[in-house]
N, C-alpha and C positions, 0 to 999 in steps of 0.2 A: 577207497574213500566213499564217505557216504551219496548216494543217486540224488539225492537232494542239494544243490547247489548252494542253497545257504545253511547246510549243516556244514561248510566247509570250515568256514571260519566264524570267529565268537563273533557275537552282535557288538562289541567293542572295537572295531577292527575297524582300520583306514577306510578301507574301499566302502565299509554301508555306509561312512558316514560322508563322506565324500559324495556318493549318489544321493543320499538323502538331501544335500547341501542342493545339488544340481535339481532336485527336480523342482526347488523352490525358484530357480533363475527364471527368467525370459531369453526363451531359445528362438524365440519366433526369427530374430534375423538370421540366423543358421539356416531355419525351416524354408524362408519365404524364398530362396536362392535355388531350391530345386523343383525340378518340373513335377507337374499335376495330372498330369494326362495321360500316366501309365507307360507312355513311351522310355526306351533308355534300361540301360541295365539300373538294377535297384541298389540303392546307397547305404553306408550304413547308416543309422539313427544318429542325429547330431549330438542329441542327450548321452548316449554309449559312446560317441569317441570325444567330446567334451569333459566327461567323467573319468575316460583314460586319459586324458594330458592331464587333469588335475591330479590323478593321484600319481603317475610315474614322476611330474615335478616335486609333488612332495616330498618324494622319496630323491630327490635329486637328480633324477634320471630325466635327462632333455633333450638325447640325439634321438634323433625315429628309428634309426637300427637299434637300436637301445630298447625303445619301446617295443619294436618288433620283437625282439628275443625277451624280455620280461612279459611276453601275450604268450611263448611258452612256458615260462617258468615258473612263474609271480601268480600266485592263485588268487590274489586282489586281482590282478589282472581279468585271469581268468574269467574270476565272478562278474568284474563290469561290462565284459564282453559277449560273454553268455559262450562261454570256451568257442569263441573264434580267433585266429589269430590275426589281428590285422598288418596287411603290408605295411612295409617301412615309407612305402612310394606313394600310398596311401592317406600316412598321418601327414607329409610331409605336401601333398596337396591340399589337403584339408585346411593346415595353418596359412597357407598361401591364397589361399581361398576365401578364408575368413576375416583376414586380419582385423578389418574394421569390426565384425561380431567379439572377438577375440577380446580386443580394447575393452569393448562393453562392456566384459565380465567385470573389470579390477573396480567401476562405481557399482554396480550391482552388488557384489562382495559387501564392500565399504558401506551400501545403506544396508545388509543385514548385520553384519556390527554396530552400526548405530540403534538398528532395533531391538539390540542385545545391549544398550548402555556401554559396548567399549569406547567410542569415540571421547574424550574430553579433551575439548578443546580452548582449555585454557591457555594452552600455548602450544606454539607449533615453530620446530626448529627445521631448518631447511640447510641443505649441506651437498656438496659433489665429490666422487671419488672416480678416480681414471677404472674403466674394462676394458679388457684385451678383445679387440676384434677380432674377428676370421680373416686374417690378414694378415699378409708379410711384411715385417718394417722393410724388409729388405727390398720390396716390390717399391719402392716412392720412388718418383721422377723427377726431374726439374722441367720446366715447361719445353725448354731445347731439346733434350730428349724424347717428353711426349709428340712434339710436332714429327719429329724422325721417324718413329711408331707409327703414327697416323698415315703419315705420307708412303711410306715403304706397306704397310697393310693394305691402304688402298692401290697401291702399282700395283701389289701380286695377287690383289682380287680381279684388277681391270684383267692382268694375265692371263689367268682362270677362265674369266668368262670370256676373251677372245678365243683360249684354247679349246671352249667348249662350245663356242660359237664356230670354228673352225672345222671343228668334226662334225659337228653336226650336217654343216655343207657340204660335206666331206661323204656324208654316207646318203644324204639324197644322189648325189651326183652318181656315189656307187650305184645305188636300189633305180635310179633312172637306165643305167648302162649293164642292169643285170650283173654285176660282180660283188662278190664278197666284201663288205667293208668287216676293218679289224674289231676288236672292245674297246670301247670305249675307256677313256682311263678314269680311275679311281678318284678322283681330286673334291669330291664332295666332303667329306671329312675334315680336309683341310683348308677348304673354304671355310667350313661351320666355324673351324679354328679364328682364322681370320676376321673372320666377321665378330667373334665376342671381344677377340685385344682389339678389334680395331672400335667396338662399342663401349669397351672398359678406357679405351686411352682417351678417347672424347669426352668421356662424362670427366677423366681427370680435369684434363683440360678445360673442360668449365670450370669446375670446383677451382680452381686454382684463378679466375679471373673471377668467380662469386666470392671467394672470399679475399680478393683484393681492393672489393669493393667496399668504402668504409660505412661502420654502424649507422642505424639513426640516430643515435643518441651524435656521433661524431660529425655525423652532417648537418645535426641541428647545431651542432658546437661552432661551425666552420661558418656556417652562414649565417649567424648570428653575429659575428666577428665580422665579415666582408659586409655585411648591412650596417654595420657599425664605421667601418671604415670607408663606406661608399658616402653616410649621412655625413662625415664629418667633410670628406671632398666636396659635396656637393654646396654644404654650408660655408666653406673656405671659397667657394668660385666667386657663390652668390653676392661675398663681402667682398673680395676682390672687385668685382662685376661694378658693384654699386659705389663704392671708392673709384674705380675711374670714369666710370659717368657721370660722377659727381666732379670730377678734376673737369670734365669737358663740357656740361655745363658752364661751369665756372669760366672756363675758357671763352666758350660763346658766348656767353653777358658781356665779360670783359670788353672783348673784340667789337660787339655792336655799343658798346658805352664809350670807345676810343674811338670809332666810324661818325657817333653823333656828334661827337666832340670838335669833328673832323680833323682827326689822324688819321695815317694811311692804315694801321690795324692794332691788332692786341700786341702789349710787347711783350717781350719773352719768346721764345721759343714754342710752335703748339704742340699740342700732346699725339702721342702717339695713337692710332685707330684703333678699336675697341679688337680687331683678329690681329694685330701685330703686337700685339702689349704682348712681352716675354711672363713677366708672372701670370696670365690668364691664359698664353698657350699651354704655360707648366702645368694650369690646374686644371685644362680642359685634356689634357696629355692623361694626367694622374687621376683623374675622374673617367675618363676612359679605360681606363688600364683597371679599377677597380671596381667597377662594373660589370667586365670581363671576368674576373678574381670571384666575382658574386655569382655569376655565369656555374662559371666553374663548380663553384660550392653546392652550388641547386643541384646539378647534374652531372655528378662525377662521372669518370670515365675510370674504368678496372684497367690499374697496369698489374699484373703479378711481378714480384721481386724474383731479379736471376737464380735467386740462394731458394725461394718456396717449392714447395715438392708436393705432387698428391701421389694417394697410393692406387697403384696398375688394378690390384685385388680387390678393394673394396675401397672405390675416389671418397667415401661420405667419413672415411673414417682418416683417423688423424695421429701425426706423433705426438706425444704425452708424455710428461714428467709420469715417471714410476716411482708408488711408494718404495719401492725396495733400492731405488735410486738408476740410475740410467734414463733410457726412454723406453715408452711401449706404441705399438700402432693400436689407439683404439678409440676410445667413445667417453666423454664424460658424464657418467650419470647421477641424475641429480634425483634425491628423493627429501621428503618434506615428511616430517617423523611427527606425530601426536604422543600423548600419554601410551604405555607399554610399549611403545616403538611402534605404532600402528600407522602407517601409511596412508597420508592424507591424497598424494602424488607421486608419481617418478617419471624422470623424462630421460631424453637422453638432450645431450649437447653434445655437437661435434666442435665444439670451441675449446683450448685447455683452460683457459680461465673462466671464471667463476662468475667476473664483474657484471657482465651481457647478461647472467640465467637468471636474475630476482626478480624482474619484471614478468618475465614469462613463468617461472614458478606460481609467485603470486598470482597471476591471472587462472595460470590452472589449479591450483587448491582451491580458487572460490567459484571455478565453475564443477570442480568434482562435490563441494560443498554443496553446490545448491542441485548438481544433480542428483546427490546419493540424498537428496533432501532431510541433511541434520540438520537438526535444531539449536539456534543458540549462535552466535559470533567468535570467531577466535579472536583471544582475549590478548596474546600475545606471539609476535613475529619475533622469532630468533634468527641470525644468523652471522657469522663470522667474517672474518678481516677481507679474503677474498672477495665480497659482492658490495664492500664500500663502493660507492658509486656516486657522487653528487647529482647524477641525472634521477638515479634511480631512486634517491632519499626526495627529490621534489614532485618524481609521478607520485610516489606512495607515501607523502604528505599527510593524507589522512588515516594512515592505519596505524597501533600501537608497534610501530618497530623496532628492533635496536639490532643494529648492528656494529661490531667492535669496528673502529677505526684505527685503530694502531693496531700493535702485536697482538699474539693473541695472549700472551705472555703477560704482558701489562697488563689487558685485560683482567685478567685471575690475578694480578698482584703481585705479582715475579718482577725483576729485576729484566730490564730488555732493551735495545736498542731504540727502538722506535717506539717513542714516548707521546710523538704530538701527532696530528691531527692533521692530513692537509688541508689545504685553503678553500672554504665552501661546505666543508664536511666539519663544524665547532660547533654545531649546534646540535649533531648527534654526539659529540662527543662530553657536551655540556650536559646530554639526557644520562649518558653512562656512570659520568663521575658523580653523580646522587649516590645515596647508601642504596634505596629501591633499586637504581636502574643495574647498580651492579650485582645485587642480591638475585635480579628476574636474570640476567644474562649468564650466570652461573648454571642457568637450568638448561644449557644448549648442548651441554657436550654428553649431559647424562640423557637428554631427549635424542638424540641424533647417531651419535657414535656407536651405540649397540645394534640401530638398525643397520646400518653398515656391517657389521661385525654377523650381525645372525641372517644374511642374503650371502652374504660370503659363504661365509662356512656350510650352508646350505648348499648353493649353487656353484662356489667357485668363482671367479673371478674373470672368466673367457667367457665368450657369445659366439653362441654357434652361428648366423642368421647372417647373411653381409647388406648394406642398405640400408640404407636412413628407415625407411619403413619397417621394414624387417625387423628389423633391429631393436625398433620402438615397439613393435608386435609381443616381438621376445619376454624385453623388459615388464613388458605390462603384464606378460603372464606370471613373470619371476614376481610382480606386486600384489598379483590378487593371490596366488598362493601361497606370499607370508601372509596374508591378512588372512585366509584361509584358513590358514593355521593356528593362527592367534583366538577367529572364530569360535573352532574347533574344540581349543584347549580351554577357552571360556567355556563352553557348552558343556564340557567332560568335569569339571570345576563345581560349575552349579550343579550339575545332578547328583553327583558324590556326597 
């Protein structure tokens, strides 16, 4: 080959354009995380292995052994590297290292397509499809089993360190009396063991009481209702209240106008005392009791259901409906598609439904908006039957949305079971059944669906990465690399 490093490959070729893309970034948060003072062995260049995860992603390549052996073979590689090969243990610190830098790429990206004119954001469809974790469906627990884990981990840890507490005593006592103590046993290994199931059963074990903890949208629902039913007790006593103190007034006039009279007192029967009246203890009973009910609602307490399970492998990830039918253990990810399928955001949800992700969606498209600083408002919010929400139509009140409330079937005009609307949700429904609103909702599934379809078929459908963070790490690099791409192919486009 030629001694010249970029006679390797034509000036068309992934890797220059990829470094060329990189040295337009801001790497400064890479940079400012290592030391200045010469001390330490030296690092490689953040810009040279930032440049390698973009183009082996490109190419679809995502494990670090992966990337290890394409730093032999892949002469893009080569080139970015300056023919070194980087370790697998390497890349695989790096992204652990960065992650928060890492994030930062996928709006960096996103503002140089907007200084390329890709972004239009006349409307924006938003959508979630189930990924398969690094995880075993077959690892989930039910909470009675996790405690069994936890409890038997921690006896054979306490055993461990008595036994190693033991010998240790064991061999002063020897080295005091001048005799030989035996070796020490081997049990560090299987401490280490112990000590990760016993740190993976735990975090289950939260997960599974954080999410038996109900939404805010559902707490605001509950306490809303018990403040409703606490006013209406309280209004029932008050009239109670004032209806028999008005009987016992009446009584006392009576009594002192029969005294004047001079009769011995009031006749009839007198009334009962204001703490023995049976309907005012009923409503100081049931105005208690719904006050408590109120209690309650403000500050739930997590029970987890005997039937809910987290998983051993990776507690953040979750069972899911699988498109291909079954369940999968994994992650819900949600992405927010522009004109060309261009990736406004992507998150992950460890929720399987859909309902809970519009508010947070929304909230991050309009902070990637105003971070990748494009110009101009999204014109219109897309998104399907799944993120119907009456909480979620009253926060985002003020922005153009539609979402289908029924089928998605009816929707489009088809023949479908669920035709109406439920109760709270008639007045998006009323924005759909226009000729417009059904003409602009037609535009979701051609905005949305192919971005799904070309991160697949790129990436696949599995994440390597276990952890809510990790995870997210991952995803965002799988985002700035379609955009990357999409960059790219604009770039090669116009100069043609």
């Amino acid at each position: 080959m030629p001694q010249n490093v970029r006679e390797w490959l034509p000036p068309e070729h992934l890797c220059w354009k990829v470094l060329d893309i990189v040295e337009e970034l801001d790497l400064s948060a890479f940079e400012n995380s290592y030391r200045t003072d010469g001390q330490g062995g030296a690092a490689y260049p953040p810009a040279s292995l930032v440049a390698l995860l973009l183009y082996c992603y490109s190419k679809g390549v995502r494990s670090s052994r992966r990337i290890e052996q394409a730093c032999w073979d892949d002469v893009g590689c080569r080139v970015i590297t300056a023919n070194r090969t980087v370790d697998h243990s390497t890349i695989a610190r790096f992204v652990r290292r960065h992650r928060d830098a890492l994030k930062s790429l996928f709006v960096q990206v996103l503002a140089l397509c907007g200084q390329q004119g890709l972004v239009d954001l006349s409307a924006v469809a938003v959508d979630g499809s189930p990924m398969d974790a690094n995880a075993s469906r077959d690892a989930n627990q039910r909470l009675h089993r996790l405690e069994e884990i936890i409890s038997r981990c921690e006896d054979e840890i306490n055993t461990l360190m008595d036994n190693a507490l033991a010998h240790a005593r064991s061999v002063e006592a020897d080295v005091s009396e001048g005799t030989d103590s035996g070796p020490a046993p081997d049990d560090w290994p299987r401490l280490s063991r112990l000590c990760d199931r016993l740190t993976r059963a735990r975090s289950a074990e939260e997960k599974l009481y954080e999410r038996a903890l109900p939404s805010p949208n559902e707490i605001r629902i509950k306490v809303e209702a018990a403040e409703r039913i606490v006013a209406r007790a309280e209004k029932r006593l008050a009239a109670e209240t004032a209806a028999h103190q008005e009987k016992l007034r009446k009584y006392e006039a009576r009594a002192r106008a029969d005294r004047a009279a001079g009769h011995r007192g009031a006749n009839g029967r007198p009334p009962v005392s204001m703490e023995h009246k049976t309907v005012l203890v009923r409503q100081r009973a049931r105005l208690v009791k719904a006050r408590a009910w109120l209690e309650r609602a403000r500050n739930p307490q997590p029970v987890p259901s005997p039937e809910s399970r987290a998983c051993l492998s990776d507690p953040d990830s979750r069972l899911m409906l699988s498109k291909r039918g079954g369940y999968l253990q994994g992650y819900n990810l949600q992405i927010a598609c522009a004109r060309r399928q261009l990736l406004l955001a992507i998150e992950v949800h460890d929720n399987p439904s859909d309902t809970t992700a519009l508010i947070p969606m929304v909230k991050k498209i309009q902070h990637n908006h105003q971070a990748a600083g494009l110009s101009g408002d999204i014109q219109l919010w897309l998104a399907d039957s799944g993120y119907a929400s009456t909480a979620a139509f009253e926060a985002l009140a003020d922005l153009p949305l539609l979402v289908s409330v029924t089928s998605e079937a009816h929707q489009a005009g088809f023949p479908a079971k669920r035709q109406h609307a439920p109760a709270g949700q008639q007045a998006m429904a009323a924005r759909l059944a226009t000729p417009s609103g059904q003409a602009q909702y037609r535009q979701r599934s051609a905005l949305v669906e192919p971005g799904f379809a070309q991160l697949f078929q790129r990436f696949g459908r599995h994440l390597n990465y276990r952890g809510r963070h990790a995870v997210d790490t991952e995803i965002k690099l799988l985002g700035t690399v379609h955009n990357l791409n999409k960059l790219l192919s604009h770039t090669a486009k116009t100069r043609s």
